[in-house]
Steps between C-alpha positions, in 0.01 A plus 500: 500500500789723552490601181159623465650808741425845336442318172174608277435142388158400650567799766181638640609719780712791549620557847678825602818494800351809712850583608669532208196515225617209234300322394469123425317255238301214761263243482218490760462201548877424596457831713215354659701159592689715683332779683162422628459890483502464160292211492219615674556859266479262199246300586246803623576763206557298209113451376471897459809451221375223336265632156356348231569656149325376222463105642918528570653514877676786529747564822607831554845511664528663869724746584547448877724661773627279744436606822753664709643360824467572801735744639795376659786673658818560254498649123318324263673272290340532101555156383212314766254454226729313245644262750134400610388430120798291456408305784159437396632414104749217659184362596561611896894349512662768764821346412502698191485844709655416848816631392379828467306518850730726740433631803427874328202392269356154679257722716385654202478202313292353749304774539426518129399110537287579819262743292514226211385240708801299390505249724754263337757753468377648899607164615849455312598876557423392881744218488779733310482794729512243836772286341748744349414888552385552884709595753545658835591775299201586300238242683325848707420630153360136358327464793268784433487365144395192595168670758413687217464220206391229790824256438500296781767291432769855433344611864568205661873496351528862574374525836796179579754718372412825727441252809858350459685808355325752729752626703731625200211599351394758816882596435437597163378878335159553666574197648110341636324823353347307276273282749348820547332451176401097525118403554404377809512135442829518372665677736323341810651114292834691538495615827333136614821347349689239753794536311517855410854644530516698791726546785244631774106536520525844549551550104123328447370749757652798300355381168202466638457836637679652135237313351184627707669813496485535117103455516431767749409818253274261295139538527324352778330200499144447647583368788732741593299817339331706797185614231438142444406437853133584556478339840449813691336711266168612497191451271506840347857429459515193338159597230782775481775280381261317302414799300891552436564156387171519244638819351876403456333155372299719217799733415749190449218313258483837310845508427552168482195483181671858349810315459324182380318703211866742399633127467217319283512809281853498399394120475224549225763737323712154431503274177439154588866389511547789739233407747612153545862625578303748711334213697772256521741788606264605814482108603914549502465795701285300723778225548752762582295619727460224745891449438605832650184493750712149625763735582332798644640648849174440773402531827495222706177409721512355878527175385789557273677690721439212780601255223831684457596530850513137564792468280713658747689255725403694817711200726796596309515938530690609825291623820579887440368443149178342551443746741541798227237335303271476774549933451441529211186546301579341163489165737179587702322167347819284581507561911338146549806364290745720699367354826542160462847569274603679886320187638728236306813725556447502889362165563806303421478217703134357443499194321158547386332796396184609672290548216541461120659825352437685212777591413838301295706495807724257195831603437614599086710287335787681502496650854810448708440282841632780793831273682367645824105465432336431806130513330354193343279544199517108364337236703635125443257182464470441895430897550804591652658827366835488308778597649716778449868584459626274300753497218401546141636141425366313804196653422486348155625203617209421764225621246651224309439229765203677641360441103564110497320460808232756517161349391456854313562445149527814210194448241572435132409870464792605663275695782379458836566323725905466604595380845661833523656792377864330470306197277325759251878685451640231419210414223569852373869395420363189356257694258761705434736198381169300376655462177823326603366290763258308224791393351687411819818702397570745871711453767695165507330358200726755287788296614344166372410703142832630454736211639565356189549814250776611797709159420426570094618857486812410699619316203766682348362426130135627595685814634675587176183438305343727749715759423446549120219605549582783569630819259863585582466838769625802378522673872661456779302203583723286233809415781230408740340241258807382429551386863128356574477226807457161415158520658191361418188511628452486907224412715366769723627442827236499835767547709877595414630455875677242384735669325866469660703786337209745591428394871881512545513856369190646607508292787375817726241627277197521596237551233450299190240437275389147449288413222157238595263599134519719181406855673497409843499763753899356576690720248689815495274716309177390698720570825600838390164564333309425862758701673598134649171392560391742698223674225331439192767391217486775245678518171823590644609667210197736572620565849864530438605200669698419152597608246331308141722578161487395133678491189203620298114514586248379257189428611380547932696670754845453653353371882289244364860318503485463862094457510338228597218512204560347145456781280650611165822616515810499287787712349535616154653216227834577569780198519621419884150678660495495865309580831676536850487654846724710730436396812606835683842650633676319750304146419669191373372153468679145353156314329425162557213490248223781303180455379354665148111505336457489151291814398110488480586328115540189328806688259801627520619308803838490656651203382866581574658702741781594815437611816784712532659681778628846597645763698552836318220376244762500192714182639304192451563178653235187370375333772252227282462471148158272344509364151192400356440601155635284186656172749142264500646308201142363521607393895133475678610590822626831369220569283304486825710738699445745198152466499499598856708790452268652250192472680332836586607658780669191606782540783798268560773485751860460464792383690822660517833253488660662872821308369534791297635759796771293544648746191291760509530600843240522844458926450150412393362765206221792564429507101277177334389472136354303312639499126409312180746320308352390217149520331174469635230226435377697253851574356556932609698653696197631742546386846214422705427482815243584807674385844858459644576388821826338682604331809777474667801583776506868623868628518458858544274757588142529654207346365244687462 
């Protein structure tokens, strides 16, 4: 059909691009496959087109404007129309336009297909923008999108990405502004969230109130409006009100019927073509509309504003901070919720509660247990409270046993109920790493994976094939190539203690980092990033913990190389790309082992690659180098561990061979990269990736 598009032959439509005004040779009936907008046009108009002239059928062609979107925000991109028709002409393949969906014109692409009623294409544009365009970067602005042309499943993927990215988000230019703007529903879903990001509850409460705030110059509802009370009036009063009402009723008919007759006027004034664009333009208007009316700023009622208060996690605000809210007026309907959060707070030791609350006295996900916590908010099976001050690790540790032998199970659903806060954490990491643990590839099972391509790429013939490969370097990194380990692959190490040459040096150390699962809580940059546990990680980029670099930036933003969240970055295509990290002045550490995630992508994956070494960032040392692109040979156990590299924001942990300070020394480095050494899967020079973190000995300086 493809090539029926703008050609005359058997054409009976001519459809106009209200952007740009070209026009294009159609077919109804492949329009109306397409567009049930068009279908339902078709199907109702047609008749008055159809005459007979003497005995013969006679079609006249239409000349139709397609109608226009519905605003969204950035400029306007011309070429909407044409991409659209060529979908519907490859009989509805979106592989033939995907290409040319980016994250400037997919909202208006899907707006276009929202007023078309193109379902097909709704559904596949859904997938493309989910799969490859959002971000924590631009997911605030899809999110509104998404209200406005009812897209559930972009809502749902955007309202994930501002739960789990929300504290660099607030961080960000105008930073949580934008809640301001969110309908009710949407923002109550986001304040309800267990695991939004958040360091303390207090940020809830001042959202809230920002958000109430906003609302207060807006009309009055009934409820709240004095002249709609007519409790205490009198009669003569209220036949007086009465009389009011009548005569604004009368005066809005009479202008409402003046501007009904100005409009069926200019109506009558239209040839027929014109008044069914006329009529099928006003049912557009309609649809737009209820679009913006989805995103209109109101006022809440009682109930809302009850509704929205129970978010808050009264148990978890400080005394002198419920006792604020008890002051102030925006929280006058939330004093009930304030009482028993005081309640919970002060009646530590009762193994019971009195009555049944209504309030979430639940902690978030992502809230820190206090060391020196002396109120319980989790009750175990036998309803004794959990105790307090307890190490991170223990803690872990007895949710784990506590989980085997607790007759509370989690539900398929992943919700309610856990035997306790500890249990549901620990899910969250799980859901977090759902993708590796179906195929059984974390922790120890890495070592099993990998045992056998360690002995293969330790043969000295695999490790010359290895490196040609590679284009001869032209930069300083040739001498360093020259001089690569005889190193394969390594298992990630649980626990390097056993390590001679280090415990001998570093003997009276005290602080390492020892690695238990692909982005535990045990490394470096989640110490440093949660100011050693003691707060809520953040991006500690963002906070100036470390320092993130790159050769080149092509796509995301430099921190998202020590995030925890697959997303999609990469440098430029230039040869020997990398990412790294300065720890900070004064900081040294000797690795034992580093984790990486493959970005939120199925191409352009790492493949090969050092992790290199440095103090004064121009002096590299390699501390690991992986080989895995052009040695299967057709070898099935290779094939496999290059299958799991390239899965989508996959992660995988490496050892590093501690033989290796014997020559290189115990000084530890404060400068890590990560550099590419060869092509990627997808044979470019990009390098991407979405998470680093490393473990290992402390030799100098204070962490955090």
């Amino acid at each position: 059909m493809a090539e029926f598009l703008n050609n005359e032959t058997l054409s009976d439509i001519t459809v106009t691009n209200p952007a740009s005004g070209a026009q294009y040779k159609a077919h109804k009936v492949i329009l109306a496959s397409g567009s049930k907008y068009f279908l339902e046009l078709f199907v109702s108009e047609d008749a008055s087109k159809i005459n007979l002239v003497n005995s013969n059928l006679i079609i006249q062609q239409l000349q139709f404007e397609v109608p226009k979107p519905i605003e969204v925000s950035g400029d306007h991109p011309d070429d909407i129309v044409s991409k659209i028709l060529k979908y519907f002409y490859h009989n509805q393949d979106f592989t033939v336009i995907e290409n040319e969906i980016t994250e400037t014109n997919a909202p208006f692409i899907f707006s276009q297909a929202f007023v078309l009623k193109a379902e097909n294409l709704k559904k596949s544009l859904e997938q493309r923008i989910i799969e490859k365009i959002l971000n924590p970067s631009n997911c605030t602005q899809y999110f509104f999108e998404s209200i406005k042309f009812k897209s559930q499943a972009i809502q749902k993927a955007c309202e994930d990405l501002i739960v789990m990215n929300f504290a660099d988000i607030a961080q960000k230019d105008k930073g949580t502004e934008f809640l301001k703007e969110l309908p009710f529903d949407q923002f109550r879903n986001l304040c309800a969230a267990d695991n939004l990001y958040i360091q303390e509850e207090k940020i809830v409460v001042d959202l809230i109130e920002g958000y109430l705030k906003h609302r207060e110059n807006l009309p009055l509802l009934d409820e709240e409006n004095p002249l709609k009370d007519w409790s205490n009036l009198t009669q003569a009063e209220k036949d007086k009100r009465l009389e009011e009402e009548k005569k604004q009723r009368e005066e809005e008919k009479k202008a409402k019927d003046e501007e009904e007759k100005k409009e069926n006027d200019e109506f009558a004034k239209l040839d027929e073509l014109g008044k069914i664009q006329h009529k099928w333009r006003k049912k557009v208007v309609e649809i737009e509309s209820k679009a913006k009316e989805r995103l209109a700023v109101k006022r809440l009622n009682k109930a809302q504003k009850t509704e929205l208060f129970k978010t808050i996690r009264y148990s978890f605000l400080r005394h002198e901070e419920l006792l604020l809210m008890t002051m102030n007026p925006v929280y006058e309907l939330a004093k009930n919720f304030i009482v028993e959060g005081l309640s919970v707070r002060l009646d530590s030791y009762e193994t019971t509660l009195k009555k049944e609350l209504q309030i979430n006295i639940e902690p978030r996900v992502y809230f820190e247990p206090e060391t020196n916590k002396t109120i319980n908010t989790s009750i175990d099976t036998k309803g004794q409270p959990m105790g307090g001050g307890v190490g991170l690790g223990n803690m872990f540790k007895q949710a784990l046993a506590q989980k085997q032998q607790s007759p509370v199970k989690m539900n398929q659903n992943h919700s309610k109920p856990y035997a306790n806060y500890y249990e549901r954490k620990i899910d969250e990491e799980r859901e977090v790493q759902k993708d590796v643990l179906k195929r059984g590839v974390i922790g120890p099972a890495i070592k099993n994976m990998f045992a056998e391509s360690q002995k293969r790429q330790n043969q000295p013939n695999q490790l010359n094939q290895s490196l040609n490969v590679f284009k001869k370097p032209t930069d300083q990194l040739s001498q360093s190539m020259m001089m690569l380990p005889q190193s394969g692959p390594k298992p990630p190490q649980k626990n390097l203690n056993n390590s001679a040459i280090l415990n001998d040096y570093l003997s009276e150390r005290p602080t390492e980092f020892i690695y238990e699962h692909d982005f535990d809580e045990n490394g470096v940059l989640y110490f440093l990033g949660s100011f050693g546990k003691k707060k809520m990680w953040q991006n500690p980029h963002l906070i100036g913990q470390v320092q993130a670099f790159t050769s080149s930036l092509g796509a995301g933003t430099v921190d998202n190389f020590v995030g925890r969240i697959a997303t999609n970055c990469r440098t430029q295509n230039e040869p020997f790309s990398y990412f790294g990290v300065d720890l900070g002045q004064g900081r040294s550490l000797l690795p034992t082992c580093y984790t990486i995630r493959n970005r939120n992508s199925t191409t352009h994956v790492l493949m090969n690659w050092h992790l290199e070494g440095s103090n004064d960032k121009t002096n590299w040392e390699i501390l690991d180098r992986r080989i895995y692109l052009g040695l299967n040979d057709g070898d099935a156990q290779l094939e496999e561990e290059q299958k799991h590299l390239k899965q989508k924001g996959v992660a995988s942990t490496w050892g590093v061979d501690t033989d290796i300070y014997r020559e290189l020394g115990f000084e530890g480095y404060r400068f890590f990269r990560i550099i590419q050494v060869g092509k990627n899967s997808s044979g470019s020079d990009n390098l991407a990736l979405s998470g680093f973190e490393v473990y290992g000995k402390v030799v100098r300086g204070r962490f955090p």
